[in-house]
C-alpha distance (Angstrom), angle and dihedral (degrees) to the residues before:
residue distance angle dihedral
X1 . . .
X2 4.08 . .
X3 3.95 86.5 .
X4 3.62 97.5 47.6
X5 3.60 87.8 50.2
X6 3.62 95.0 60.6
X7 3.90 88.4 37.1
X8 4.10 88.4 58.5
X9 3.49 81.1 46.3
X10 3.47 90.9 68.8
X11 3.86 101.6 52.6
X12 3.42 92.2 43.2
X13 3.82 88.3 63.4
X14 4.05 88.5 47.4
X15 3.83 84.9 -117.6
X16 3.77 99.3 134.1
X17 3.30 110.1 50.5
X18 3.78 140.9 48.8
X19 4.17 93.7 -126.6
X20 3.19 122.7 54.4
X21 4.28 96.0 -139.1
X22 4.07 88.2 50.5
X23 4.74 78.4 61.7
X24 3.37 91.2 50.3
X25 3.92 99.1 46.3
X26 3.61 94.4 45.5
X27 3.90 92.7 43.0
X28 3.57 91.1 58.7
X29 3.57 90.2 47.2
X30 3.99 97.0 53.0
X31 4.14 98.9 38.0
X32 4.24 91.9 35.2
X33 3.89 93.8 41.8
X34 3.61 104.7 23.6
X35 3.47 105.5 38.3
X36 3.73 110.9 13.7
X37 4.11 102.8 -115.1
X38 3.72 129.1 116.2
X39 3.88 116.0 -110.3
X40 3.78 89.1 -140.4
X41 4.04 89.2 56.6
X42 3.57 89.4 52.5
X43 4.08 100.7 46.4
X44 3.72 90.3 44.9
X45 4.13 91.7 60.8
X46 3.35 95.2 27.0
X47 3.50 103.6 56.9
X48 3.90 93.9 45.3
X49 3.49 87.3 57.7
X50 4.14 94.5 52.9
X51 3.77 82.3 48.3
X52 3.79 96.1 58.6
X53 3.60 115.7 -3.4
X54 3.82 124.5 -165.6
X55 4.15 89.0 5.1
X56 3.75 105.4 135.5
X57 4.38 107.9 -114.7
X58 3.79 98.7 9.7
X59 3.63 99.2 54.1
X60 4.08 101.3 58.6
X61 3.93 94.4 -164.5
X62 3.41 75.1 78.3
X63 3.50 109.0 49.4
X64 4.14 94.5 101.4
X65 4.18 83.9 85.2
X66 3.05 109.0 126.7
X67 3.59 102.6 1.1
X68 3.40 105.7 64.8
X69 4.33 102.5 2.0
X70 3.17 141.5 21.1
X71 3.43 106.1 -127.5
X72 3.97 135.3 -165.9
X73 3.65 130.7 0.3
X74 3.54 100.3 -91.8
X75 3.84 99.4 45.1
X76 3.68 93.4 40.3
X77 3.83 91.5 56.3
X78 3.86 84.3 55.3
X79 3.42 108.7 50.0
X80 4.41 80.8 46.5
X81 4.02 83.1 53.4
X82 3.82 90.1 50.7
X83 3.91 90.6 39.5
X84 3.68 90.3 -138.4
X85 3.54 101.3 162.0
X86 4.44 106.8 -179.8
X87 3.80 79.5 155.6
X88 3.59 158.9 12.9
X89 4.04 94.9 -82.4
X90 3.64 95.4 169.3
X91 3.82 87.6 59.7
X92 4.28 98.5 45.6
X93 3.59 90.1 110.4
X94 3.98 88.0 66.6
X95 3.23 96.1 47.0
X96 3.17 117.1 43.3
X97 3.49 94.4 73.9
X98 3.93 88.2 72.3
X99 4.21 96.0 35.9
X100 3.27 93.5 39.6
X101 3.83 128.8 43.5
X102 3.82 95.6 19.9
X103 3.64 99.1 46.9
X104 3.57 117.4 35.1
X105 4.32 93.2 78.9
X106 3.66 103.7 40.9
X107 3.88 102.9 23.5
X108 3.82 102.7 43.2
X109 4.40 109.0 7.0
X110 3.49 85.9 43.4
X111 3.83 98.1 71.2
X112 3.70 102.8 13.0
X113 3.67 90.4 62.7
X114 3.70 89.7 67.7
X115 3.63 94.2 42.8
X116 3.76 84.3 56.4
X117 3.61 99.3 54.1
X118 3.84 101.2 41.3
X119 3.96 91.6 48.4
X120 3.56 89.8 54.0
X121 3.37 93.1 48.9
X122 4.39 84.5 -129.7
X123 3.93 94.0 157.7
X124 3.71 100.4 165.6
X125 3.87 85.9 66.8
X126 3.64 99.3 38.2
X127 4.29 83.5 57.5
X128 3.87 87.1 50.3
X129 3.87 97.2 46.6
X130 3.92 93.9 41.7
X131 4.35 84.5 44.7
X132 4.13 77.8 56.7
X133 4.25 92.3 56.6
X134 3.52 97.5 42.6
X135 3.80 93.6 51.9
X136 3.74 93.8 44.7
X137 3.89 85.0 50.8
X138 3.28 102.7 51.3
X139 3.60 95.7 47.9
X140 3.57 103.8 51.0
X141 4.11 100.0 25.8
X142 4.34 94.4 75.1
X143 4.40 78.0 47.0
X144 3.71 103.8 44.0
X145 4.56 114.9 6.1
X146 3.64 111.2 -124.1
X147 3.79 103.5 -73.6
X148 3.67 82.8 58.3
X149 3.85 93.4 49.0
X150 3.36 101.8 44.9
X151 4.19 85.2 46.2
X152 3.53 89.3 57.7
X153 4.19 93.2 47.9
X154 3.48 83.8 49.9
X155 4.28 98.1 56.1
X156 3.35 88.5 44.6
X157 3.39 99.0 57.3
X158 3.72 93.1 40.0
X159 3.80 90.2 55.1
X160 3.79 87.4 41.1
X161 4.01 92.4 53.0
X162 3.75 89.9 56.9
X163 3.73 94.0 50.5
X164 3.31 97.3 47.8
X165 3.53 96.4 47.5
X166 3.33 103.2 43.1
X167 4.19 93.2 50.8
X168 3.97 85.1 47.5
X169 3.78 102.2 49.2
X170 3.87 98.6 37.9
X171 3.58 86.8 67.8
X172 3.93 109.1 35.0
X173 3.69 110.4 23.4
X174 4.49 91.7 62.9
X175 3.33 93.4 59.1
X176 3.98 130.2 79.1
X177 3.93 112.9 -58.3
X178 4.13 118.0 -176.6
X179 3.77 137.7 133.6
X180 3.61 110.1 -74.9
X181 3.82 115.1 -61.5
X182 3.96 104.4 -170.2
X183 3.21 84.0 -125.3
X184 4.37 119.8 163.9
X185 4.11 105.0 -83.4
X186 3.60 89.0 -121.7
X187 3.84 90.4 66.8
X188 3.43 97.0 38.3
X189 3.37 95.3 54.8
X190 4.05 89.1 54.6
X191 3.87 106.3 42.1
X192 4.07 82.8 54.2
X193 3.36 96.8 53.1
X194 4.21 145.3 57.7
X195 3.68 128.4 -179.7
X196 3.98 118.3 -135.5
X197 3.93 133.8 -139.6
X198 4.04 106.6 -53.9
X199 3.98 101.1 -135.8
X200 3.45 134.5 140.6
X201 3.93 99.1 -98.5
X202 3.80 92.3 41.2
X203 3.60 94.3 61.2
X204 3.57 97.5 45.0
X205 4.17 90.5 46.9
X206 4.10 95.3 43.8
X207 4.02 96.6 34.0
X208 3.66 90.4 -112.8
X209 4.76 83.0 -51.7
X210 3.44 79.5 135.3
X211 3.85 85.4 76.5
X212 3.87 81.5 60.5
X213 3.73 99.7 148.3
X214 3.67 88.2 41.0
X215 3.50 92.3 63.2
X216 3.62 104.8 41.1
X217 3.55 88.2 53.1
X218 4.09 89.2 53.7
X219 3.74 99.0 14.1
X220 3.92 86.1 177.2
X221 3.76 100.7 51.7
X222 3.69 110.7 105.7
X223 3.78 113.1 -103.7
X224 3.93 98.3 -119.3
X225 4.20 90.1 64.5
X226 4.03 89.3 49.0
X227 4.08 86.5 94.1
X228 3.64 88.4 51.5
């Protein structure tokens, strides 16, 4: 599920294929059928974060300031000033390892993405994600009942969760974070973002996101030329 992630990744960003319509066929395929999202859910966040990453209420990876974390210099100093405490702050790097990573895919995507789809009335992507569940159940329900299916959906979207999050923090959340500057795109694309340790392992685990500067300076590039 992790992999296919970062493989929907790549159609989304048009980085596959030569035409643009064969990316958005195929990306509806792989994060409808193979994962159970809608494409349309995944464009609309997606995108606004390319647009202006790390800048606090228009880039929605983002949006757990201040509810959850108090994140970047500037803002942190801000909510201090304001003395706006919603939660421990001086203890967020505790626990985040059990809001974060474990319950951002089953907990909150998990539901939302469903929400999302039937309030915009996107169809086409609620048929691909609900072609997802019905495969997935009749595969493993004759194997392992329902408590044993819905177990396993569960671990793998726990285990997915802290993949995801981990590869998508590591590379975002270090960098500069502030309410949106107007700043040239050029430099807002690098003071949001950092690359991390090009190996073997990490570009198999991120799908090449450790090239993460590379790629939001030419999100359509496909991943294996990011090293060039």
């Amino acid at each position: 599920q992790a992999q296919a992630g970062w493989l929907q990744h790549d159609f989304g960003h048009l980085s596959v294929f030569s035409k643009s319509r064969w990316n958005h066929w195929v990306h509806k395929f792989v994060i409808g059928h193979l994962k159970g999202a809608p494409a349309s859910w995944w464009n609309h966040l997606h995108f606004q974060h390319h647009a202006k990453p790390n800048c606090f209420r228009k880039d929605p990876d983002v949006n757990m300031h201040p509810l959850f974390f108090a994140l970047g210099k500037t803002l942190s100093v801000e909510l201090g000033l304001q003395k706006k405490k919603f939660m421990p702050y001086n203890h967020q790097h505790k626990y985040f390892f059990i809001i974060g990573p474990p319950a951002l895919v089953p907990l909150y995507f998990q539901w939302y993405i469903f929400y999302f789809a039937v309030q915009r009335k996107q169809w086409v992507d609620l048929a691909w994600m609900l072609s997802f569940y019905i495969r997935f159940f009749l595969t493993y329900l004759p194997f392992l009942g329902v408590k044993g299916t819905l177990g396993l959906h569960l671990l793998v979207r726990f285990i997915e969760s802290n993949w995801f999050v981990w590869v998508t923090q590591m590379n975002h959340i270090p960098m500069h974070i502030d309410y949106d500057k107007n700043v040239d795109w050029f430099s807002t694309q690098l003071q949001a973002t950092c690359n991390v340790h090009q190996s073997f392992f990490n570009d198999w685990f991120s799908g090449h996101l450790n090239f993460q500067i590379e790629h939001h300076l030419f999100p359509t590039m496909p991943r294996h030329n990011y090293w060039k």
